[in-house]
C-alpha positions in Angstrom: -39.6 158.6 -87.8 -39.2 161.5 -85.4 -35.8 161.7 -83.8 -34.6 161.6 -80.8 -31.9 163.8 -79.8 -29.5 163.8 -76.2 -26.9 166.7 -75.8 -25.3 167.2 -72.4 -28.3 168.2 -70.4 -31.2 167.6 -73.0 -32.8 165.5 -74.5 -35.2 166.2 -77.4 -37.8 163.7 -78.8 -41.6 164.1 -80.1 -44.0 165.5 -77.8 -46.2 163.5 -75.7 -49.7 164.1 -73.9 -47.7 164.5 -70.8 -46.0 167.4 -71.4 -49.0 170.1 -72.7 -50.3 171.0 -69.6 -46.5 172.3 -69.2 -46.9 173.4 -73.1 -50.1 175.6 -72.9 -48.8 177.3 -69.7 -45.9 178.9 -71.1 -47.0 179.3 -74.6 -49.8 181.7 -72.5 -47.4 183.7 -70.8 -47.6 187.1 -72.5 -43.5 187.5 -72.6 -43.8 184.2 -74.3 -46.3 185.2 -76.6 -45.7 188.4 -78.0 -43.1 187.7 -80.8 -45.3 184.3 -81.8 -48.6 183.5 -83.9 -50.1 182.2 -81.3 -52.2 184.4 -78.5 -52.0 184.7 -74.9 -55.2 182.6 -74.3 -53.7 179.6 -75.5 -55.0 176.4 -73.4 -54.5 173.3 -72.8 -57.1 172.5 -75.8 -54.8 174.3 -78.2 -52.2 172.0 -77.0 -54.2 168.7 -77.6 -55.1 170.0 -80.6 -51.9 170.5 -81.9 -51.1 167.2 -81.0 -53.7 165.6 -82.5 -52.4 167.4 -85.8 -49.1 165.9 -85.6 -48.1 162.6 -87.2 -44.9 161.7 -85.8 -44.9 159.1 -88.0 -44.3 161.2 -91.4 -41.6 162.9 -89.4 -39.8 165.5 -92.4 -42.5 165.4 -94.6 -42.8 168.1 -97.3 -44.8 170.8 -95.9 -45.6 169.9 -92.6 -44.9 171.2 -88.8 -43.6 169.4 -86.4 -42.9 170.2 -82.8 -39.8 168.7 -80.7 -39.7 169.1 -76.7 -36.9 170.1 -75.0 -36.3 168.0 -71.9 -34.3 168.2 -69.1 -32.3 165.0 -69.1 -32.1 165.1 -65.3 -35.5 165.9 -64.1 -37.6 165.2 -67.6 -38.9 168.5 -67.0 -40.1 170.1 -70.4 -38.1 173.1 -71.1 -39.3 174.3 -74.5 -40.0 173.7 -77.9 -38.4 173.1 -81.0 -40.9 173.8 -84.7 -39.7 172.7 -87.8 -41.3 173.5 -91.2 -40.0 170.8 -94.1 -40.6 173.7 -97.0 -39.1 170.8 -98.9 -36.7 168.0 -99.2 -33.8 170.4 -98.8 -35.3 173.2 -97.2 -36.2 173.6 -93.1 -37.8 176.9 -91.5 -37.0 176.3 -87.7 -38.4 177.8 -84.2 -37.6 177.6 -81.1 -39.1 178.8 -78.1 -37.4 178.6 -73.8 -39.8 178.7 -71.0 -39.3 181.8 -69.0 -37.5 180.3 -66.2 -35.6 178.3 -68.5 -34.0 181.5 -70.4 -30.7 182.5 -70.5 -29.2 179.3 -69.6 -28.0 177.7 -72.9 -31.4 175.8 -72.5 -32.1 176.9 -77.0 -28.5 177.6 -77.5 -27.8 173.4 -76.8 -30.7 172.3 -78.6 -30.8 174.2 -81.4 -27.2 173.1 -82.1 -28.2 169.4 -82.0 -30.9 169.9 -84.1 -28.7 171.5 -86.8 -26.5 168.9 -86.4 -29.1 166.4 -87.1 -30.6 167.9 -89.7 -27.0 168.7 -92.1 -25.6 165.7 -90.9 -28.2 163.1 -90.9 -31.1 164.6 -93.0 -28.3 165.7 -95.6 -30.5 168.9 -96.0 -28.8 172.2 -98.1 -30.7 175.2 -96.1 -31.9 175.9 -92.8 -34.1 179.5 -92.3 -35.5 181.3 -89.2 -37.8 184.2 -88.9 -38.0 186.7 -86.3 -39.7 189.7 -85.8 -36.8 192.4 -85.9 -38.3 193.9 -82.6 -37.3 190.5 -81.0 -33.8 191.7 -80.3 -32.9 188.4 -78.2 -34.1 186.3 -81.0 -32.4 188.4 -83.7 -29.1 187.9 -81.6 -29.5 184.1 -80.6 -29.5 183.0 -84.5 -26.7 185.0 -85.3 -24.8 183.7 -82.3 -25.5 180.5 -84.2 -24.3 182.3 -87.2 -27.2 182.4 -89.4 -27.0 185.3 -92.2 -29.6 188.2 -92.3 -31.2 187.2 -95.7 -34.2 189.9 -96.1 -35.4 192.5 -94.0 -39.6 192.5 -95.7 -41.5 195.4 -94.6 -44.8 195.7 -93.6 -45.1 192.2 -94.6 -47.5 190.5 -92.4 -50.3 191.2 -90.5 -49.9 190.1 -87.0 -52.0 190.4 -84.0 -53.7 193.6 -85.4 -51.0 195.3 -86.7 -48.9 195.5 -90.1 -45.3 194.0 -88.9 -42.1 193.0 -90.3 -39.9 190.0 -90.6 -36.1 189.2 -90.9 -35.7 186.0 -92.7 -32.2 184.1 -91.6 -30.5 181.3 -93.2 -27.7 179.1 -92.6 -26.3 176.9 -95.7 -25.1 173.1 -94.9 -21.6 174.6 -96.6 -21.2 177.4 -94.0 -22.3 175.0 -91.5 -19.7 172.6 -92.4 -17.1 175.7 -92.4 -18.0 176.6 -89.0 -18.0 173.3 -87.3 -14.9 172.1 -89.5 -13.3 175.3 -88.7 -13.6 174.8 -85.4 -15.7 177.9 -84.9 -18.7 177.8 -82.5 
């Protein structure tokens, strides 16, 4: 079943049909879109669609995407997005994306620490990855601040949105999580 996460000023749960309208407009915004597979026409239908796709009810399933809003606890406001890929049962690719006006306040910074939390503590998994484009220097520097390792560095790797790019692949080990958070490090 999908969890349901509070921190302070969030609270994170499985998406519902009210908050795409929200979703489509800032996964359009070109500042939003540029580091991400999707294009700057998504709409509302992309939203709905993607929706439709997710079974909440096979939450952590091997395999499969799931996507987490980020809501403000205060005014329910959606915030952002939270993706998680189950590679497999011990392996988890997250994303994470802030709408513009949301930036630079803590908004990914809060819930991307409960969701690591949740999944070392609760899912018991061994290795959580990121990847980021290493031109997005904001995302490059938010996942270290959350002191993921630079793994790889592929080159020319991907084709994306017309162009050969590359990729930095992060990871962060339940061990060095337990370190940090044990060690009182943040």
């Amino acid at each position: 079943m999908c969890p349901e996460l509070m921190t302070e000023r969030l609270f994170i749960r499985a998406f519902s049909e009210n908050d795409l309208l929200i979703f489509s407009q800032y996964r359009a915004m070109p500042e939003v879109a540029k580091y991400q597979s999707w294009s700057e026409d998504y709409c509302l239908a992309d939203a709905q669609a993607l929706l439709a796709r997710t079974d909440y009810a096979s939450f952590g399933q091997e395999a499969h995407w799931y996507q987490l809003a980020i809501v403000d606890k205060a005014s329910h406001g959606l915030m952002g997005d939270l993706a998680l890929h189950f590679i497999d049962t011990q392996q988890v690719e997250i994303g994470f994306t802030i709408a513009p006006q949301f930036q630079g306040k803590g908004i990914a910074y809060e819930a991307v620490k409960a969701l690591l939390f949740y999944l070392f503590n609760t899912l018991n998994k061994h290795r959580v990855i990121a990847i980021t484009d290493p031109q997005n220097s904001a995302s490059c520097q938010f996942v270290e601040k959350l002191h993921f390792r630079r793994e790889a560095h592929f080159i020319k790797n991907i084709f994306f949105k017309g162009a050969w790019g590359d990729e930095y692949v992060y990871a962060l080990l339940k061990t060095e999580y337990q370190e940090q958070t044990h060690g009182g490090k943040d």
